[in-house]
N, C-alpha and C positions, 0 to 999 in steps of 0.2 A: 504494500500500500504506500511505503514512504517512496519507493520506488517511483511509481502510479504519481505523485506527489510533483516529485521534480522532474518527473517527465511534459506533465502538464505545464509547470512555469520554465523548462528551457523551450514547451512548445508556444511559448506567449499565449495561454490564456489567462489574460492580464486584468480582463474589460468584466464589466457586470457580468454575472450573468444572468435569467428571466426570475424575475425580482422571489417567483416561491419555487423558485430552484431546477436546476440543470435538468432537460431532458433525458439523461441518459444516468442522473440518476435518482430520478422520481423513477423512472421505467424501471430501476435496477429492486428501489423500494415494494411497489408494485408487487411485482414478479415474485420477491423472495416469500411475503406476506402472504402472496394465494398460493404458493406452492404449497409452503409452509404449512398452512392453517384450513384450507380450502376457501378461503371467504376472498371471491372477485372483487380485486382493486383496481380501481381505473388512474392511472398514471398522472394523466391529463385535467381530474374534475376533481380527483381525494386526496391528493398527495400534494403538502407543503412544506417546504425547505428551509429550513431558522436558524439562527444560530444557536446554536446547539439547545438540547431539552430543553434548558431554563429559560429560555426567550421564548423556544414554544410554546409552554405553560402560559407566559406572560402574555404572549396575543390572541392563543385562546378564550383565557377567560373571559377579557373586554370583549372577545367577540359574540361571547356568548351568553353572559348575564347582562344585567342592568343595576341600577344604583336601586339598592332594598331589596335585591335578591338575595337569597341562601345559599350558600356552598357547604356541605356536608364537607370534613376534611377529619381521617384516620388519625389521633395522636399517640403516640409521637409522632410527628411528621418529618420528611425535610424540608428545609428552613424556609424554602420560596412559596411554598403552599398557603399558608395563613396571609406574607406579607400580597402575596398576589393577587388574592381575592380580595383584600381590604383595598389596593390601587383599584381594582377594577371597581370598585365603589358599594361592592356587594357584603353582605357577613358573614363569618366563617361561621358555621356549629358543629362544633368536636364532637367526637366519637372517639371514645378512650380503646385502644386496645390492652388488654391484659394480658399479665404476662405469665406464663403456664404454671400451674402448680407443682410439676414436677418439670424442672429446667432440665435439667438429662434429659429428658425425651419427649417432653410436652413442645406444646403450639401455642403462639399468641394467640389471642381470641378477642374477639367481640362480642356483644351482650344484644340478642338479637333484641331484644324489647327497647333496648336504648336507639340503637340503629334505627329503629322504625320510628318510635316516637322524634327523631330528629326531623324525618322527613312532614313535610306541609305544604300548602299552595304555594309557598315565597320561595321553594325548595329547587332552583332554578339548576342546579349542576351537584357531584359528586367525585369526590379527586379520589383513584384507587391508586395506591405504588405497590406493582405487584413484579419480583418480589421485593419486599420494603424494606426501605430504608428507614431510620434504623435498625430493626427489629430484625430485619430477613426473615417475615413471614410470608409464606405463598399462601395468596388467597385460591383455595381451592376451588372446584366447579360448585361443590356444596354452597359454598360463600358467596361466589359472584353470582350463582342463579340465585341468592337470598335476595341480591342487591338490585340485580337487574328486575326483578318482580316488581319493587319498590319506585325503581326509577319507571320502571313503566306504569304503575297505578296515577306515581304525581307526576306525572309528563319533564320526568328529570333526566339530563344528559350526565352521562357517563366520562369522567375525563380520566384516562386510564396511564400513566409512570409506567410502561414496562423493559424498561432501557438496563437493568438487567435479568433478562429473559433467560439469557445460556447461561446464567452463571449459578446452577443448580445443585446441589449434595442431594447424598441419600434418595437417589433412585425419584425424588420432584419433579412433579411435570407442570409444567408452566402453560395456561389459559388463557389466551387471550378474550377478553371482555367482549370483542366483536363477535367472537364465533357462537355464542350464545343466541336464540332463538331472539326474534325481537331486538336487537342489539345491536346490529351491524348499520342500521340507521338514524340509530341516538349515543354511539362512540366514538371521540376521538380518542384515537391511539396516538401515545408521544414517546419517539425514542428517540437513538441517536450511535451515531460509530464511536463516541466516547470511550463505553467502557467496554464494550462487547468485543475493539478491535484496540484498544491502552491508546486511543489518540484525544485524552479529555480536551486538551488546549486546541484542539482543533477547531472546535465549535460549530459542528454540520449536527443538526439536527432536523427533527419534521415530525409530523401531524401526517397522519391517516383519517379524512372526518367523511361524512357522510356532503354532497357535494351542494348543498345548502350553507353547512355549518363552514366547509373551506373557503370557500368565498368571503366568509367574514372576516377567518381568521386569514387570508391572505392581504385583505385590507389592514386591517391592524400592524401586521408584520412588517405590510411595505414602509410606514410611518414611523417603525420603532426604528429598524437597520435596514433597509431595502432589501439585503442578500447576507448569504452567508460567503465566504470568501472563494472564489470561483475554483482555481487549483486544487483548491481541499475537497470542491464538490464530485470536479474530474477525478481525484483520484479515491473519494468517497464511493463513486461508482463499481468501484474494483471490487470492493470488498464481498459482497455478497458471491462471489465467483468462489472463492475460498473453497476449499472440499469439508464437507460434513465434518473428520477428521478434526480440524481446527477448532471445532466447536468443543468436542469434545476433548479433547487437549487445555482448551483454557478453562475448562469447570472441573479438569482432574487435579492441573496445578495449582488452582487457587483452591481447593481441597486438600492439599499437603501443608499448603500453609495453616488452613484455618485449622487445622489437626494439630498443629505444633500451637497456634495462641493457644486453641484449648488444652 
């Protein structure tokens, strides 16, 4: 990829490039998402290109609440989550996650009665980090089908963190919030080559939203940075080529480690 990188700036692409990101690698995001998941992403109408997650996050949510809306938001969270719905002019309302009775082998959790009583008419979006940060809980299918029930009674969009997906232990399979019944029309998805490919400083991230919701968030974006930096996008594209292999390589090694803290 770093390769991919400088091959693109000794080939001079110097200049903007299309303000919610490079054709070839929205096509790239696309592609890997419905392989991947089987849920049809269109290139062209769903897929927006930000500087990296935390700018996503940031033009999402103006695009998508209003000033007196509610944002449900998991705590602990990470840190842009609360500050971002309060710029967007909306209020957060937590939802505590707990943390397991037996730490050796338990799960964080939520309290479904709390979860639900959050939700109400003013209840205009929901931030999932799956799996989370800090906690490194995976919300399970259990979980997300609890939420998405919810988001679909109060007509609530789903804003879904899953930026690290492959970075799994103990046999975890990670869900995407879109694949879920009902769902795939009230989610955005926010990732990023950050941590999946160790390029955080890079800052190429993007939005998967339903082609309503990208339209918003592509206005917002273009206001906040225009683009993300075009060389990073060209060689951003590369990445998904990777062999399965690599995937599995970077969830085994950062397994050795997490085995040695613990």
């Amino acid at each position: 990829i770093k390769e991919a990188a400088c091959a693109a700036i000794r080939g001079d692409i110097n200049q903007y490039a299309v303000t919610w990101g490079a054709r070839e690698l929205r096509e790239a995001i696309a592609s890997q998402f419905s392989r991947r998941y089987g849920v049809p992403v269109d290139a062209v109408e769903q897929v927006t290109v930000c500087c990296g997650s935390t700018e996503t996050l940031r033009a999402t949510l103006p695009a998508t609440v209003d000033a007196g809306d509610e944002v449900i938001v998991f705590e602990p969270f990470y840190e842009n989550y609360g500050p971002d719905t309060i710029l967007s002019g909306a209020t957060p309302r937590f939802v505590r996650l707990r943390p397991p009775a037996d730490r050796a082998s338990g799960d964080w959790w939520f309290d479904q009665d709390e979860l639900a009583a959050a939700f109400s008419n003013r209840t205009r979006a929901i931030i999932i980090n799956t799996p989370n940060n800090p906690t490194g809980k995976i919300f399970g299918r259990e979980d997300l089908t609890e939420i998405a029930q919810l988001c679909q009674q109060w007509g609530t969009i789903a804003v879904t963190d899953e930026i690290y997906e492959h970075i799994l232990y103990d046999d975890a399979v990670h869900v995407p919030m879109a694949t879920l019944d009902g769902m795939a029309d009230r989610t955005v998805t926010i990732n990023s080559v950050s941590k999946t490919f160790s390029v955080r400083g890079w800052r190429v991230g993007w939005t998967i939203a339903p082609p309503d919701i990208a339209g918003a968030i592509r206005k917002v974006h273009d206001f906040l940075t225009v683009g993300a930096g075009a060389p990073l996008q060209e060689a951003s594209a590369a990445a998904p080529a990777l062999p399965a292999s690599y995937y599995r390589d970077l969830a085994s090694s950062y397994q050795v480690r997490r085995e040695r803290v613990v």
